[in-house]
Backbone as numpy.savetxt, mean C-alpha at the origin, in Angstrom:
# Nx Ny Nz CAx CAy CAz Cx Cy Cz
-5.36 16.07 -1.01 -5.33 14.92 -0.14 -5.56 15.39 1.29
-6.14 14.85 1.78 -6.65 15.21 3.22 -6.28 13.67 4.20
-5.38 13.67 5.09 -5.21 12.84 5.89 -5.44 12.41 7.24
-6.73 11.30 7.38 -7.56 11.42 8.69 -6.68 9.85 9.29
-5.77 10.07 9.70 -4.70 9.40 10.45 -5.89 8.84 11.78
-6.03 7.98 11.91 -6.36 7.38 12.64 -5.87 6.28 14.31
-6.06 6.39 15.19 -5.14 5.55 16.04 -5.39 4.10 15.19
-4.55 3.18 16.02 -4.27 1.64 15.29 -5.65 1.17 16.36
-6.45 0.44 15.63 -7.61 -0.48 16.48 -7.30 -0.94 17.43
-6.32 -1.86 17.80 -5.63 -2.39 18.32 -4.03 -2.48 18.19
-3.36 -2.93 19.09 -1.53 -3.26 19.50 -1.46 -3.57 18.10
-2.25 -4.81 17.56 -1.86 -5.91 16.88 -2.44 -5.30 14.99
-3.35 -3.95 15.12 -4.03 -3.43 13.88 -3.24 -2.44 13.36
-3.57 -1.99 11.81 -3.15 -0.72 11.56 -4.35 -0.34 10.85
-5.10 1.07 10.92 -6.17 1.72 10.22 -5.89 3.04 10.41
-5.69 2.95 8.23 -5.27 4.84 7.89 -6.54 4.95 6.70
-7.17 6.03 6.71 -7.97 6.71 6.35 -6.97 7.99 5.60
-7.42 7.75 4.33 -6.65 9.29 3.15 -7.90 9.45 2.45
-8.36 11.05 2.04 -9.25 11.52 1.01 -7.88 12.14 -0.17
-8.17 11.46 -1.76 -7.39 11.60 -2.20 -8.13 12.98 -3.13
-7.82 13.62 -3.77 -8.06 14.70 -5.14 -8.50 14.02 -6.35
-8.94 12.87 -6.55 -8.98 12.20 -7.36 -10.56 11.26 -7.59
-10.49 11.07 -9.02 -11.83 10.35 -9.28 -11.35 8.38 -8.70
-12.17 7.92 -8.35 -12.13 6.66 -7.58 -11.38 5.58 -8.65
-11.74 5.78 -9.69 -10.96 4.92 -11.29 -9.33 5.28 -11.19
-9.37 6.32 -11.17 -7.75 6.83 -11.21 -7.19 6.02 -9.82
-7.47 6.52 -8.66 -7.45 5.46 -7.25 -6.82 4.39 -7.22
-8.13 3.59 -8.07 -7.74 2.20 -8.17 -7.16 1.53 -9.07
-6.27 2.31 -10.13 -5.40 2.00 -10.88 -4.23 2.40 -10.61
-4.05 3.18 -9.37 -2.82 3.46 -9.00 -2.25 2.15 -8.13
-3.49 1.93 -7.37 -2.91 1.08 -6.68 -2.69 -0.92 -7.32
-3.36 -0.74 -8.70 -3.80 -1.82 -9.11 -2.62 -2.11 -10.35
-1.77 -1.46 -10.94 -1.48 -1.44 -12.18 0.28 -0.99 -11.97
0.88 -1.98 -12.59 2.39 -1.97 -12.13 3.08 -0.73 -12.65
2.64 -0.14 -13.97 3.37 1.29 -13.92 3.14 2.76 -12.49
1.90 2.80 -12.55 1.63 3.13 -11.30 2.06 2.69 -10.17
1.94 1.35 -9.35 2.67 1.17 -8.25 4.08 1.40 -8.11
4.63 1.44 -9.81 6.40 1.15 -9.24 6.48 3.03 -8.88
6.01 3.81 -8.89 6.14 5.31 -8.98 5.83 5.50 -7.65
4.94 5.06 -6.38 4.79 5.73 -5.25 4.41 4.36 -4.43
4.82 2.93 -4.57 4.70 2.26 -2.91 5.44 2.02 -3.31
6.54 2.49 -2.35 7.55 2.94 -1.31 7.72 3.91 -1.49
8.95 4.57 0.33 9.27 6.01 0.73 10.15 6.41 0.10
10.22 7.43 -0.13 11.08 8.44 -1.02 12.78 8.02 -0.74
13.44 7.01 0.25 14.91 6.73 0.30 14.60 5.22 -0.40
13.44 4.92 -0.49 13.28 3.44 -1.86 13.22 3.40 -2.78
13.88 2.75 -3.68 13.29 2.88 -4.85 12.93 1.26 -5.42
11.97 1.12 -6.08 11.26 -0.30 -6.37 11.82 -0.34 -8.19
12.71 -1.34 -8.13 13.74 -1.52 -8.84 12.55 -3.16 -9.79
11.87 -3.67 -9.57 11.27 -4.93 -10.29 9.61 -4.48 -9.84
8.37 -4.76 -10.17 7.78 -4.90 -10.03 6.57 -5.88 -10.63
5.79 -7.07 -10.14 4.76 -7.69 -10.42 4.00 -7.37 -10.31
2.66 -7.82 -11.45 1.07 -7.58 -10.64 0.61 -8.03 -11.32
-0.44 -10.21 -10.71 -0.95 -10.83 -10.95 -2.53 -10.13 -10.45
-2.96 -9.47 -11.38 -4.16 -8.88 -10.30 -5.47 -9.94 -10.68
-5.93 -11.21 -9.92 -6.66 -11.77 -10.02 -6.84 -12.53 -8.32
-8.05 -12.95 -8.10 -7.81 -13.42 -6.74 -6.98 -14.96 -6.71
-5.55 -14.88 -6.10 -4.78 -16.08 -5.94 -3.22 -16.12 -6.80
-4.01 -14.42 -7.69 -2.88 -13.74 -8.38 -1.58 -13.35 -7.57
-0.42 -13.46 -7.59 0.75 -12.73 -6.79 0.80 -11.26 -7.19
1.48 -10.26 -6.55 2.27 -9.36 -6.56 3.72 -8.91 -5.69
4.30 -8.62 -6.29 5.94 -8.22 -5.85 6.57 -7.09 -5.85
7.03 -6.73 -5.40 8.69 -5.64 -5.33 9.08 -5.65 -4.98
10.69 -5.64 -5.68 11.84 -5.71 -4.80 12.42 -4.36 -5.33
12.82 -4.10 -3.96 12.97 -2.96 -3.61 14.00 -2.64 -3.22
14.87 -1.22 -3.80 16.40 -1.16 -3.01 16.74 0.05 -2.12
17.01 -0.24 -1.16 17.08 0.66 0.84 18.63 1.62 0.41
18.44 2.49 0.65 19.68 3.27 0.56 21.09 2.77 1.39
22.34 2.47 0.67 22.99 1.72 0.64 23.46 0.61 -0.17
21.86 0.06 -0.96 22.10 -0.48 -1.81 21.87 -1.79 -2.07
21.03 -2.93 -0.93 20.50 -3.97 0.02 19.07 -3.81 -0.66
19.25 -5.07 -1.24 17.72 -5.26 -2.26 17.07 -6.63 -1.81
16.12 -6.21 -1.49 14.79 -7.48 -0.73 13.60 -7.27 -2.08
12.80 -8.43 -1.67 11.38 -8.85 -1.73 10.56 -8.62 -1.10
9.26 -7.87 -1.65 7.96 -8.31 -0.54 7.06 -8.27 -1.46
5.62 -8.93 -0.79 4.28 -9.06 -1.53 3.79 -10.23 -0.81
2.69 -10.57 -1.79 1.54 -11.12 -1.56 1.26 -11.48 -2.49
-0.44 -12.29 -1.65 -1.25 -13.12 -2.55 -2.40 -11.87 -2.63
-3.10 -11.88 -3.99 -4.55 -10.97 -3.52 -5.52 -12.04 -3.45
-6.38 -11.53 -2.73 -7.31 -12.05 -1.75 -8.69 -12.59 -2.74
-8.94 -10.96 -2.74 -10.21 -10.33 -2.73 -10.44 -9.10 -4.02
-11.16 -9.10 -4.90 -11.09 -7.84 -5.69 -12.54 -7.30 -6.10
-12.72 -6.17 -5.87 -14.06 -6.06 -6.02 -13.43 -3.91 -6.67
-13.77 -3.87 -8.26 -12.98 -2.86 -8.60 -13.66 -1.59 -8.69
-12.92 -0.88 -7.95 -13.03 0.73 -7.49 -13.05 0.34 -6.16
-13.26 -0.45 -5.65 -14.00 -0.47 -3.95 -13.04 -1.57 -3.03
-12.42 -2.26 -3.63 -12.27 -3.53 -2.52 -11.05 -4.02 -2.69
-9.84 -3.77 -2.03 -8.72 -4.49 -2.40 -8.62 -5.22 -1.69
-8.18 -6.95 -1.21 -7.65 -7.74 -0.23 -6.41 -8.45 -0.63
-5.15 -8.49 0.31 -4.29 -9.28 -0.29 -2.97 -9.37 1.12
-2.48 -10.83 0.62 -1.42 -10.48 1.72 -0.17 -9.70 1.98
0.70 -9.19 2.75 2.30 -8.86 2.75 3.05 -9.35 3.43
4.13 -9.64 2.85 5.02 -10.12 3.73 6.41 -9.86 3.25
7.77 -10.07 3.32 8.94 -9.85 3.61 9.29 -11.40 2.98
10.28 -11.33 1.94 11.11 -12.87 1.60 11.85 -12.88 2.56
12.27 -13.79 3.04 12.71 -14.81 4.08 14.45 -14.13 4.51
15.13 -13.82 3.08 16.28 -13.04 3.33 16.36 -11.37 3.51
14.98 -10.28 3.81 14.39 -9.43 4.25 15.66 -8.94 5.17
15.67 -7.57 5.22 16.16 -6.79 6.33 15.40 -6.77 7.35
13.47 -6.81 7.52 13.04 -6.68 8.15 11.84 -7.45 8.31
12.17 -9.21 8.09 11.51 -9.86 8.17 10.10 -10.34 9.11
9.04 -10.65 8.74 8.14 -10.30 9.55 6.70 -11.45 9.09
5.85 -11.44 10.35 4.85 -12.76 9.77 3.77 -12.11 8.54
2.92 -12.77 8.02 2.50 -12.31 6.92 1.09 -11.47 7.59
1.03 -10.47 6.79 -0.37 -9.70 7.36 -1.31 -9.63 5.94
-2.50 -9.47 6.38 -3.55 -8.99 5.63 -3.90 -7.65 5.39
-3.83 -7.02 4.18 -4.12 -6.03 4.02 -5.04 -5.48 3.09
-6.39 -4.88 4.06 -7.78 -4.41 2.89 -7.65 -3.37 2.88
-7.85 -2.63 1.52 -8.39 -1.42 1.01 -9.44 -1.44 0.57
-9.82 0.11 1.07 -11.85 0.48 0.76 -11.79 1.52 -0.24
-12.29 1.53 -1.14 -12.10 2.34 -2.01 -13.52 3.40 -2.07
-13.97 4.54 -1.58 -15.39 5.45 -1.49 -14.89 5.81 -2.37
-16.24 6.39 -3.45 -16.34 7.36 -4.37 -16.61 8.57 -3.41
-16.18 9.75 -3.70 -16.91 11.31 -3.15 -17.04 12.37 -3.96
-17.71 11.68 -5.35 -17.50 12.83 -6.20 -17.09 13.37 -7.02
-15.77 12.69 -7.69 -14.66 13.45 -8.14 -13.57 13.46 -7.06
-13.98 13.12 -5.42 -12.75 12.74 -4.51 -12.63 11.01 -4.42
-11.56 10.89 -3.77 -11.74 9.25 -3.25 -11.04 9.00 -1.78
-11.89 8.51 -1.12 -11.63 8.10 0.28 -10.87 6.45 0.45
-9.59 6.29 0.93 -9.20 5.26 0.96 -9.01 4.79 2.17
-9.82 3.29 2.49 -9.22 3.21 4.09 -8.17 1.91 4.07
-7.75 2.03 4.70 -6.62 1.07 4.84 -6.46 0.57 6.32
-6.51 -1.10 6.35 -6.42 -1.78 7.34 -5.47 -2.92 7.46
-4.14 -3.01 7.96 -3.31 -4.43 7.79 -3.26 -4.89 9.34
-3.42 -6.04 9.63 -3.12 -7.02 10.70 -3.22 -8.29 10.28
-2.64 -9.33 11.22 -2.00 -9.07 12.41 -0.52 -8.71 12.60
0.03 -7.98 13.48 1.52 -7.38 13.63 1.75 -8.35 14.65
2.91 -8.55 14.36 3.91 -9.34 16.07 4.07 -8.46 17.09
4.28 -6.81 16.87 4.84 -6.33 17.97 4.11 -4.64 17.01
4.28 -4.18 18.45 3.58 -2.48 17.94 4.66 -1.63 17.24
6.01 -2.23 17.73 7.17 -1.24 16.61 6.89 -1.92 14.82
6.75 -2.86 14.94 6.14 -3.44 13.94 5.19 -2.66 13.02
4.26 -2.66 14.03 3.19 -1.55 13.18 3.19 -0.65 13.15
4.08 0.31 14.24 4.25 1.86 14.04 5.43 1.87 12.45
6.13 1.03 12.61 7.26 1.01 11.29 5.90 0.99 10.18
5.24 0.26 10.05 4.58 0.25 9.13 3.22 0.96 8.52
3.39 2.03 9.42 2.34 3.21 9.68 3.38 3.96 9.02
4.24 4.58 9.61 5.36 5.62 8.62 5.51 4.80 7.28
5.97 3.74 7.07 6.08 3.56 5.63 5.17 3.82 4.65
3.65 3.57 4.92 2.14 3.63 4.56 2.07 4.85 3.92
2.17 6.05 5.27 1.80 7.35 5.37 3.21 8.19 4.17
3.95 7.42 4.50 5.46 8.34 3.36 4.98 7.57 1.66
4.63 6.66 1.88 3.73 6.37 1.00 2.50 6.70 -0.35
1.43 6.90 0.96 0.03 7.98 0.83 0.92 8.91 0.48
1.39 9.92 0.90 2.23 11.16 0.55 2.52 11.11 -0.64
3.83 10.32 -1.72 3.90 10.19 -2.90 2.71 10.15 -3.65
2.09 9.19 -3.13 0.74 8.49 -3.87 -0.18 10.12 -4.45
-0.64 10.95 -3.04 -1.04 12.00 -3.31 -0.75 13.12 -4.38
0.70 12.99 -4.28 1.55 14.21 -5.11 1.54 13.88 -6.72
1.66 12.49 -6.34 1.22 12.24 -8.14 -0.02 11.80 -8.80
-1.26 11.82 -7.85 -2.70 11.89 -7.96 -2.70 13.20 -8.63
-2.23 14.23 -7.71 -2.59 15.40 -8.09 -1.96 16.36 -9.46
-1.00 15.39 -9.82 -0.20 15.70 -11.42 -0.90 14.65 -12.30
-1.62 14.22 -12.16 -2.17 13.17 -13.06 -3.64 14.01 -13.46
-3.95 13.96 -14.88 -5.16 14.66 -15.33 -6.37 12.81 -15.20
-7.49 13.53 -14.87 -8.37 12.90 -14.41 -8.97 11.89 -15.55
């Protein structure tokens, strides 16, 4: 995994760029397929205790997720957009009784083939506030991190 961390476009953007070890199929079933997601989105003090995945456009997805201490929320979205190996679109947001409730953002993933690698870019806006999106840059990136470690234990 190679991580080309990028500044945020804007106050109000977030854009992260990861080259993963991985063929682009594997990629997009990590991020697409609920045994896979419940294993690496979220950071290593989360653990994602339920997981959904309506993967169709208008389809939902969910997890609720429990914060050390023991304080279990909701979040997800609608997906957008699906175009497979290449194109994720969908919304996020925080249920309403959230620790860290927040307006709903859009979030696309680009999925490049490189080979036998895969380049993922990642773009969510709009944020209310830049702690907003720096919070949600570390969560992303502790994220990518898992995501990577078990790309790279996974046979191709």
């Amino acid at each position: 995994m190679n991580a080309l961390a990028k500044p945020a476009v804007s106050e109000r953007e977030l854009l992260l760029t990861r080259v993963f070890d991985a063929p682009v199929e594997l990629v997009w079933q990590a991020w697409t397929q609920k045994p896979h997601l419940e294993k690496w989105l979220a950071p290593h003090t989360v653990t994602i205790v339920h997981a959904q995945v309506d993967l169709r456009p208008g389809g939902r997805w969910r997890l609720r997720v429990r914060f050390p201490g023991g304080a279990e929320y909701w979040v997800g979205g609608v997906y957008r957009e699906i175009v497979p190996n290449r194109l994720l679109v969908m919304t996020d947001t925080w249920d309403e009784e959230s620790a860290t409730p927040g307006p709903e953002t859009i979030v696309t993933v680009r999925f490049k083939d490189l080979g036998g690698k895969t380049q993922v870019t990642l773009h969510q806006a709009p944020f209310d506030s830049i702690e907003t999106r720096d919070g949600h840059s570390r969560g992303w990136n502790a994220c990518l991190d898992i995501l990577a470690e078990r790309l790279a234990k996974t046979p191709a």
